[in-house]
C-alpha positions as CSV (number, residue, x, y, z in Angstrom):
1,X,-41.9,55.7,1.0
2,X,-40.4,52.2,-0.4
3,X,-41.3,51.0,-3.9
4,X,-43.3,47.9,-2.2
5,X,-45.1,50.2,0.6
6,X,-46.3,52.3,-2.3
7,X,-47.3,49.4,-4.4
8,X,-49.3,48.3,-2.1
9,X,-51.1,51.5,-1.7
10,X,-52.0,51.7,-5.2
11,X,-52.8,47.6,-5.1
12,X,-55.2,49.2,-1.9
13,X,-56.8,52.0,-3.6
14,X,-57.6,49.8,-6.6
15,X,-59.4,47.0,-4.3
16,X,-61.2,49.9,-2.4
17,X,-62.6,51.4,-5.4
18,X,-63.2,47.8,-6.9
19,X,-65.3,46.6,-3.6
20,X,-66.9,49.7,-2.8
21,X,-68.1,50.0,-6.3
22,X,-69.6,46.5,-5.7
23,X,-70.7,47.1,-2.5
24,X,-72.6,50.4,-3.6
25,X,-74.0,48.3,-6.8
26,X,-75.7,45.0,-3.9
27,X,-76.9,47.9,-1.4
28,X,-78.5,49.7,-4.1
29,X,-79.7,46.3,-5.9
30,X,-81.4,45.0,-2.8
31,X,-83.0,48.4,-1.5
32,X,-84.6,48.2,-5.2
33,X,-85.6,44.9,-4.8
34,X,-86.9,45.4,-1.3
35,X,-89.2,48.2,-2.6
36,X,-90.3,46.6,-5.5
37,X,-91.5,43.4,-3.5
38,X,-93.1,45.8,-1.0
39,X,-95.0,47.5,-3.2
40,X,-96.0,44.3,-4.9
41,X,-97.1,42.3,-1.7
42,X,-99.3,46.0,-0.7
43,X,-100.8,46.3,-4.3
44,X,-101.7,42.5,-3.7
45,X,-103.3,43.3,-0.6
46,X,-106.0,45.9,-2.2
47,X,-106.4,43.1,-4.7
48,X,-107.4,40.7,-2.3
49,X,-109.5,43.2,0.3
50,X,-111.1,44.7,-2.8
51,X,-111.8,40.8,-4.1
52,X,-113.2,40.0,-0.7
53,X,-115.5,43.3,-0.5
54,X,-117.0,42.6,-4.2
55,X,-118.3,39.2,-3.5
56,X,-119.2,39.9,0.6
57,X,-122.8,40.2,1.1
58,X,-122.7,42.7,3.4
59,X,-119.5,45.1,3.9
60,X,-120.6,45.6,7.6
61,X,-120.3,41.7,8.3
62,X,-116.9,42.0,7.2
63,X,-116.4,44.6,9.9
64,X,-116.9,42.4,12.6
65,X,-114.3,40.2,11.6
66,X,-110.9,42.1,12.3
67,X,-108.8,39.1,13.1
68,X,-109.0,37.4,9.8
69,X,-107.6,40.8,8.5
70,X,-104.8,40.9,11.1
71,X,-104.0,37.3,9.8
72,X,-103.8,37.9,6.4
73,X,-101.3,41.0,6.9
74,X,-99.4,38.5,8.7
75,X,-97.2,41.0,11.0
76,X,-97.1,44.5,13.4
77,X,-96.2,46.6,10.4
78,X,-98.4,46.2,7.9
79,X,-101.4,48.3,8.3
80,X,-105.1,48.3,6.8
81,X,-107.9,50.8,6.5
82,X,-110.9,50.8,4.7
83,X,-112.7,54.1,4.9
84,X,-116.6,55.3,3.7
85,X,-117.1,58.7,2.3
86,X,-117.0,60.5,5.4
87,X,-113.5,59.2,6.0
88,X,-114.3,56.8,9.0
89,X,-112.8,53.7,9.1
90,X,-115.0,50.6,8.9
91,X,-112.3,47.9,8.7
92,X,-108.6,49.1,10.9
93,X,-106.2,46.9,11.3
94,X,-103.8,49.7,13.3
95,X,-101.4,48.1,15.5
96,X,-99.1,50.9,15.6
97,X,-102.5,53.3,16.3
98,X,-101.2,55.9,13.7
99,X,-103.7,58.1,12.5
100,X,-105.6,57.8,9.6
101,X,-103.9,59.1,6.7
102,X,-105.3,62.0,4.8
103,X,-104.9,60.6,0.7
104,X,-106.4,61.7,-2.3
105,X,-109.1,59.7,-4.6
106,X,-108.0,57.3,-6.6
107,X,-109.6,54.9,-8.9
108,X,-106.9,53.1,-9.4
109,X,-103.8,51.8,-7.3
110,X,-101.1,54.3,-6.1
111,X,-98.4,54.0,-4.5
112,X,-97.4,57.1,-1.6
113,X,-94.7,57.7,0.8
114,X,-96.0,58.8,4.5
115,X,-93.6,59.9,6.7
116,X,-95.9,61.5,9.6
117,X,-95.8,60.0,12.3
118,X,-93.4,57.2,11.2
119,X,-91.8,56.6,7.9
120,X,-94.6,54.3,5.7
121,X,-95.2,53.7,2.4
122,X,-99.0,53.3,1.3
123,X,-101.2,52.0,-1.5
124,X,-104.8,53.5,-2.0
125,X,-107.4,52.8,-4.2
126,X,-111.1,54.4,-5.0
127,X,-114.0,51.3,-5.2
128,X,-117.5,51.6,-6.0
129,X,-119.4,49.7,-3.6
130,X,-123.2,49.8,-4.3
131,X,-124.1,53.1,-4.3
132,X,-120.8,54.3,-1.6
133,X,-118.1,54.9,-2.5
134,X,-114.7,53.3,-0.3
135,X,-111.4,54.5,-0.2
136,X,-108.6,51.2,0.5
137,X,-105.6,51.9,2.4
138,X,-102.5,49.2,2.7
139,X,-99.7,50.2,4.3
140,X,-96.3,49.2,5.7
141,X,-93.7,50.7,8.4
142,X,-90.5,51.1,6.7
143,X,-88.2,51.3,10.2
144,X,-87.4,47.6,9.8
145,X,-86.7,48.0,6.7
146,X,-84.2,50.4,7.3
147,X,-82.7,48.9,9.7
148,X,-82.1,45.7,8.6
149,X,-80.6,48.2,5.1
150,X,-78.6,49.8,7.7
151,X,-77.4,46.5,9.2
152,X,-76.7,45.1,6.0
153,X,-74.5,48.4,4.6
154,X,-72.9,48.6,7.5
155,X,-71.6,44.6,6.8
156,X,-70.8,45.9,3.6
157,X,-68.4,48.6,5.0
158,X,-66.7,46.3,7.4
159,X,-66.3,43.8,4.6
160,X,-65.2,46.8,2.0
161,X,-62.5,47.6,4.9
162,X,-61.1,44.6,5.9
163,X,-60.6,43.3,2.2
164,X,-58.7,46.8,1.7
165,X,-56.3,45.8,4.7
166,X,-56.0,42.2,3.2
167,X,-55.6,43.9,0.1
168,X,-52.6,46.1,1.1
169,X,-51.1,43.1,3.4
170,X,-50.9,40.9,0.4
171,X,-50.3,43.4,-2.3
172,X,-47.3,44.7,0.4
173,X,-46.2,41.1,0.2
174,X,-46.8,40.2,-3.7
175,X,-44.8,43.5,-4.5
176,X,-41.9,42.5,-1.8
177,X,-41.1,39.4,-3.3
178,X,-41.7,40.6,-6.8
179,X,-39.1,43.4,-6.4
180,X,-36.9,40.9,-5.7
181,X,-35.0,40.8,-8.5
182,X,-34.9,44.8,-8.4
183,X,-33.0,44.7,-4.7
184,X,-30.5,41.8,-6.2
185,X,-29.7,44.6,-8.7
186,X,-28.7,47.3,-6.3
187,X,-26.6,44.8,-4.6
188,X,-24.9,44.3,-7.6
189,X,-24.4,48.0,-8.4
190,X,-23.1,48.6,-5.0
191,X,-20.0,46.5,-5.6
192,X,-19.3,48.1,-8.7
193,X,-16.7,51.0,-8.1
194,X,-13.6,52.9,-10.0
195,X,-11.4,49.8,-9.5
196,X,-14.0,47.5,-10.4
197,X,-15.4,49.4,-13.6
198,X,-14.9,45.7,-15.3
199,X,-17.9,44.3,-13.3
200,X,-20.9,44.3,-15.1
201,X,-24.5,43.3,-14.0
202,X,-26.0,40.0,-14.3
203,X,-29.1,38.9,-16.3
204,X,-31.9,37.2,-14.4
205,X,-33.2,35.1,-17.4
206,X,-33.5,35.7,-21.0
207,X,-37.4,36.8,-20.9
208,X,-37.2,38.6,-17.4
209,X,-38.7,41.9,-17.3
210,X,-35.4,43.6,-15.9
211,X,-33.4,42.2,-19.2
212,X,-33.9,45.5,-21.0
213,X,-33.0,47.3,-17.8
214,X,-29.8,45.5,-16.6
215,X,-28.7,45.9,-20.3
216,X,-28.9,49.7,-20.8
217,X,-27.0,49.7,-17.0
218,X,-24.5,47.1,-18.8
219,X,-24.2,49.4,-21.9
220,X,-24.0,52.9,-20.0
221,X,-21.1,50.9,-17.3
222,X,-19.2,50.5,-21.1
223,X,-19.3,53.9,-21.4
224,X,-18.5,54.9,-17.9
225,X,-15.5,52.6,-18.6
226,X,-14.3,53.7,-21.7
227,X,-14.9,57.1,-20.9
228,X,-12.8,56.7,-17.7
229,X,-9.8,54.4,-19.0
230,X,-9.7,57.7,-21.7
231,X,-9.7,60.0,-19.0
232,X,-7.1,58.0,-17.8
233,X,-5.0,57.6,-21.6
234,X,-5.4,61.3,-21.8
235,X,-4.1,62.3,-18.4
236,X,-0.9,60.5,-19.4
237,X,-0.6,61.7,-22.8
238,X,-0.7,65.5,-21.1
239,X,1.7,64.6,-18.9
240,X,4.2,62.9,-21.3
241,X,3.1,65.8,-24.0
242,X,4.1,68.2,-21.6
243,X,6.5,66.6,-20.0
244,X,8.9,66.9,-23.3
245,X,8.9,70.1,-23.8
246,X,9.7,70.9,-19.9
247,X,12.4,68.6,-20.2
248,X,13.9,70.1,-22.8
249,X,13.9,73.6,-21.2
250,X,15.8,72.6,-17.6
251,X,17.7,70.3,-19.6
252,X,19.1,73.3,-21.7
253,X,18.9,75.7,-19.1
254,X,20.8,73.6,-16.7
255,X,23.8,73.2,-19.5
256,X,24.1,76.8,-20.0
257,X,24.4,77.6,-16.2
258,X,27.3,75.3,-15.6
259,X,29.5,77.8,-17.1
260,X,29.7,81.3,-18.9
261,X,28.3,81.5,-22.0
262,X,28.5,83.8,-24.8
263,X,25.9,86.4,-25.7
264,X,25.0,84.5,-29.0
265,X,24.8,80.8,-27.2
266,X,22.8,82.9,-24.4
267,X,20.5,84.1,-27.4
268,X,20.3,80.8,-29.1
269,X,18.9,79.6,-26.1
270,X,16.3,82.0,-26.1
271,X,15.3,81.7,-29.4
272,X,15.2,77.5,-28.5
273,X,13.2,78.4,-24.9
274,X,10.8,80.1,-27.0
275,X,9.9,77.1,-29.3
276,X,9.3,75.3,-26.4
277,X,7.2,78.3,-24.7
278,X,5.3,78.2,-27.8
279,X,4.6,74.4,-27.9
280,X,2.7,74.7,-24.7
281,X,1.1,77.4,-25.3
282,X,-0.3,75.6,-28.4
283,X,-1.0,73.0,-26.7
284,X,-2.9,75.1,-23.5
285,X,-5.0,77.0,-25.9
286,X,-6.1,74.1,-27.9
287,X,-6.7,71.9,-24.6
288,X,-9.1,75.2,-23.3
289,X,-10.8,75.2,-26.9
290,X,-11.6,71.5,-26.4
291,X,-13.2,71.9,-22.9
292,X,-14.8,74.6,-23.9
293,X,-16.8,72.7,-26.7
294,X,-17.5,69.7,-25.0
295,X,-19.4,71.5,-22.5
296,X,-23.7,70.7,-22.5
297,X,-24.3,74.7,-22.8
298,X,-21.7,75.1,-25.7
299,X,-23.3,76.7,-28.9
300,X,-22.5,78.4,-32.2
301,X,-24.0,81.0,-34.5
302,X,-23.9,79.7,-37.8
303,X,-23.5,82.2,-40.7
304,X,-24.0,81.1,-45.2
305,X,-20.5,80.8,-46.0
306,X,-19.0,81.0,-49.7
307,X,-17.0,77.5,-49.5
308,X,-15.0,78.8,-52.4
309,X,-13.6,81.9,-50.9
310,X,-13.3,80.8,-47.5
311,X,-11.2,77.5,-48.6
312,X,-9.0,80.5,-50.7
313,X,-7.8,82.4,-47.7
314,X,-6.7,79.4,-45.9
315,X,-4.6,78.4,-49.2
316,X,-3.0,82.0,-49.2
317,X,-2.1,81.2,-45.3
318,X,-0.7,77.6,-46.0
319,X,1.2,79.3,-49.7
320,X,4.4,79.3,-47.8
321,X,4.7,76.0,-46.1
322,X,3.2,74.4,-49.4
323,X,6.2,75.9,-51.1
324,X,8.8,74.7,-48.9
325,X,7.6,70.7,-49.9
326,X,6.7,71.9,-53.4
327,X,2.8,71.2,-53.2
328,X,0.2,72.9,-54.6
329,X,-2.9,73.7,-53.0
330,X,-6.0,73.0,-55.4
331,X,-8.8,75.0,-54.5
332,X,-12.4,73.0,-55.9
333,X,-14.9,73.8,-53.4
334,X,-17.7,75.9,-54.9
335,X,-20.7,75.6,-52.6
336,X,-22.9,77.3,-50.1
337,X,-23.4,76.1,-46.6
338,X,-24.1,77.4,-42.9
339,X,-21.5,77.0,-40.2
340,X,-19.6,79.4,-37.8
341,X,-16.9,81.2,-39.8
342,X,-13.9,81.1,-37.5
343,X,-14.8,77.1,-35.9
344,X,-14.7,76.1,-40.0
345,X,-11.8,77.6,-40.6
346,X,-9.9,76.3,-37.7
347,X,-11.2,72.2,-39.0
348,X,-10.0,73.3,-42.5
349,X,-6.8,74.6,-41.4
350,X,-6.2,71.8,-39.1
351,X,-7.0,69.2,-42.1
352,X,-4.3,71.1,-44.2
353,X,-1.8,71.2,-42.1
354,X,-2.3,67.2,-41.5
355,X,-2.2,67.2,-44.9
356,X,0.9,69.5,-45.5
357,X,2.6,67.1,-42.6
358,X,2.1,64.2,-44.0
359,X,1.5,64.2,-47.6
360,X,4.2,63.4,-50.0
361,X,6.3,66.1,-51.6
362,X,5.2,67.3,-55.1
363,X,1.4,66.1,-54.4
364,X,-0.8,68.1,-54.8
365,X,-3.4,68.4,-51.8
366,X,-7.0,69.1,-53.3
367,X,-10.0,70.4,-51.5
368,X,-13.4,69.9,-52.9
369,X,-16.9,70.0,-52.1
370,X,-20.3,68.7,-52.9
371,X,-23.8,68.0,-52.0
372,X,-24.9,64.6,-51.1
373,X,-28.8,64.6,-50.2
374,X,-29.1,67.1,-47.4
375,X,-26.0,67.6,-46.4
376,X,-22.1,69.2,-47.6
377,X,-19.2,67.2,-48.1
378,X,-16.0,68.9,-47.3
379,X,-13.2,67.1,-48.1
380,X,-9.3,67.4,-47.8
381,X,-7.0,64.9,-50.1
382,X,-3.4,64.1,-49.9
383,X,-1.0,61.6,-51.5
384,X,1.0,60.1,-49.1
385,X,1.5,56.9,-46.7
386,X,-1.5,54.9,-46.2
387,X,-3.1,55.1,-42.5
388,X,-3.0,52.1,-40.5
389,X,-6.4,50.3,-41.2
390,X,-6.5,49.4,-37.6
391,X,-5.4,53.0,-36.3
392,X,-7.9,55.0,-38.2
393,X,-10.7,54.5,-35.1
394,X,-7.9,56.3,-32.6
395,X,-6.6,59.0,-34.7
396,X,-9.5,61.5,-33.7
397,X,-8.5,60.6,-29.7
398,X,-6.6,63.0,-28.3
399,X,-2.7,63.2,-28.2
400,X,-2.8,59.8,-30.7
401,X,-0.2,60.3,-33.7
402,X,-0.3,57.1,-35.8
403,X,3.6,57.8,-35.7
404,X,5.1,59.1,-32.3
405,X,8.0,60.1,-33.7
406,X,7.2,62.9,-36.3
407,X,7.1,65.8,-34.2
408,X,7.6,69.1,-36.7
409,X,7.7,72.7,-35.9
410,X,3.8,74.0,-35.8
411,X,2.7,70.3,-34.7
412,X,-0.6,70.4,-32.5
413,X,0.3,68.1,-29.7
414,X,-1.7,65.4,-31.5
415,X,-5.1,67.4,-30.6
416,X,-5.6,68.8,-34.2
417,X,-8.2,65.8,-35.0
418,X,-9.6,66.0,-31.7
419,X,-10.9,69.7,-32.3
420,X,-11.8,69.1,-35.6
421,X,-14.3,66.3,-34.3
422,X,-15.0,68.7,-31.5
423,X,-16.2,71.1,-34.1
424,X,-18.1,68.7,-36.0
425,X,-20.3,68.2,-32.9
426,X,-20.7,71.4,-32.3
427,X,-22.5,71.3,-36.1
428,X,-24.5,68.3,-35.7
429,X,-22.2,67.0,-38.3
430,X,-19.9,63.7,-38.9
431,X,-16.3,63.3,-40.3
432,X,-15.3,60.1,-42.7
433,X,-11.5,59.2,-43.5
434,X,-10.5,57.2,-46.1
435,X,-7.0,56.3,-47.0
436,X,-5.4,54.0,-49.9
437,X,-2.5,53.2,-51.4
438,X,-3.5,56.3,-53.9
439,X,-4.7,58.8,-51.0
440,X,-6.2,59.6,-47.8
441,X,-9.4,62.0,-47.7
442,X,-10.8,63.3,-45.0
443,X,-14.7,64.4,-45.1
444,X,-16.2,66.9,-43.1
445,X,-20.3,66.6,-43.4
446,X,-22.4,69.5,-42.4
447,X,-25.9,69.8,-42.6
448,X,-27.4,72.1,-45.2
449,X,-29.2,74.3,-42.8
450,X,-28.4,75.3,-39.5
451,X,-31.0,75.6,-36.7
């Protein structure tokens, strides 16, 4: 079912409910009205008969004159008694020739339904003639009455279902054209495709009602783009990445067949093979990790960690390269937090290392901590070159070095940055980089608690 057909149902439903409410309210309004002035004109009519029987001189007299009755009642379906004690009539103005009805005393006016022989409603009244005593009976058939309620309900219905189908015609028609914009849209979208990511939807008007609407599909095409030019970026990075490292084994491998080599060149090559094996297999297992945690089911189990001991460990582990560029590893963290032991270490030891690589000789590389509101800063603080200002927003993209050609034994692949920002999301935390002429910091910020 189309937007517009369904529309136009609801538009339908509303109008029958709206019309048959008011049709129910005038049927109901006039068979009140109907009743009342029924009753009023047959409680009138004792009035007058009684009137008329007071000042007669003689109630038999007015016997003899039935016509003047039949004229006053006016029509076949009113009706007339007036009965003596013994329940025969002395005035009957009967057209119909019902039978008398059986009705209780009454001194005063009341009004009865009689539905035997024919539907009727009645109004009888006790007088005090002399010394008799009269019973008054007005009455009135109520089949034209129905009838002419019937009649007009049934109007009512036809009325009721013709403005529903007018109601659903227009409504289809009021939602066609209004959807307008909303078709104009979709014709839009359809053009937009992977070579044509660039397109973008247009705005029908600053106050239009699809503005908010063509701008989130505007924002989330940004994202589909930038997502897929990096998709792109990155699939050329792993190629070139690996590409290196391939190269380097059939280029050496192809020297040493072209003639006999000697055990200890055919085991220097080896040894060289294996630095390459190595590289990739770095760079395999950290490609897997990141996969891994940018799945939607990914999840960690988050364990209180002593900052201080943790942050010693992975100085005992990094002792020996520190010694190598003479740089001392100062160990100033000293709080609680809650993360997954093994994830934190790997972002800690990825940060060192970056540091380690990077950081000038002699320079000591400090790693602190401390509590900012509700959350933990982690930090990691080198001296060393200053970080492009304009580079700092790629360095967390994978394979990005901010200098291509520093590749050292132990380097990542350029993904070390990318899995510690990997790992941050995992924590529902942030990173923050800094870097001066004085240093360059970066700032891991966990949440104190962990759900």
């Amino acid at each position: 079912m189309t937007l517009s057909i369904r529309l136009a149902s609801m538009f339908a439903l509303v109008s029958v409910l709206l019309l048959g409410g008011i049709g129910i309210y005038l049927c109901q309004s006039l068979q009140h009205e109907i009743i009342w002035r029924d009753d009023q004109a047959l409680q009138g009519r004792l009035e007058r008969i009684h009137a008329i029987i007071r000042d007669s001189g003689s109630l038999d007299a007015l016997g003899q004159r039935p016509q003047l009755y039949e004229n006053m009642l006016g029509n076949r379906d009113n009706l007339l008694w007036v009965l003596n004690e013994q329940g025969q009539p002395i005035i009957e103005i009967n057209p119909p020739q019902l039978p008398i009805p059986k009705v209780p005393q009454q001194a005063t006016i009341k009004l009865l339904d009689w539905s035997d022989p024919q539907p009727t409603r009645l109004a009888v009244q006790t007088i005090e003639y002399g010394s008799q005593r009269f019973t008054l009976i007005a009455g009135k058939l109520l089949l034209e009455r129905e009838q002419m309620l019937a009649a007009y309900t049934l109007k009512m219905m036809t009325a009721v279902f013709i403005g529903t189908v007018l109601a659903f015609a227009l409504g289809w028609l009021v939602s066609f054209r209004g959807l307008r914009p909303v078709r104009q849209l979709a014709a839009q979208a359809t053009h937009i495709d992977v070579q044509n990511l660039h397109l973008r939807l247009t705005h029908f008007g600053p106050h239009h009602e699809l503005k908010a609407l063509t701008e989130a599909l505007n924002q989330m095409l940004n994202r589909l783009e930038n997502g897929f030019l990096q998709l792109s970026r990155f699939s050329e990075d792993l190629a070139h990445e690996m590409r290196t490292p391939l190269n380097n084994l059939m280029g050496q491998t192809s020297l040493a067949l072209q003639q006999n080599r000697s055990q200890d060149e055919y085991q220097n090559l080896l040894f060289s093979n294996q630095e390459e094996y190595e590289r990739l297999a770095r760079m395999i297992d950290n490609m897997l990790f990141l996969a891994r945690a940018e799945q939607a089911n990914a999840s960690i189990k988050p364990e209180r960690i002593e900052l201080h001991d943790l942050v010693a460990q992975l100085c005992d582990y990094f002792e020996g390269m520190a010694e190598e560029r003479q740089i001392t590893l100062v160990n100033q963290a000293n709080h609680q937090m809650w993360a997954e032991p093994d994830l934190l270490r790997r972002a800690l030891a990825n940060l060192i290392a970056n540091a380690l690589r990077y950081g000038d000789e002699a320079k000591p590389i400090i790693i602190s901590s401390q509590q900012v509101d509700n959350n933990i800063e982690l930090s990691v603080s080198n001296q060393g070159l200053m970080i492009d200002p304009s580079k700092i927003e790629f360095i967390f993209d994978r394979f990005y070095r901010c200098d291509p050609s520093r590749h050292q034994a132990g380097d990542s692949g350029g993904l070390g940055l990318a899995i510690v920002r990997s790992i941050m999301q995992l924590h529902r935390g942030r990173m923050q980089v800094s870097s001066d002429l004085q240093q360059t910091c970066f700032t891991l910020i966990f949440p104190c608690s962990q759900s």
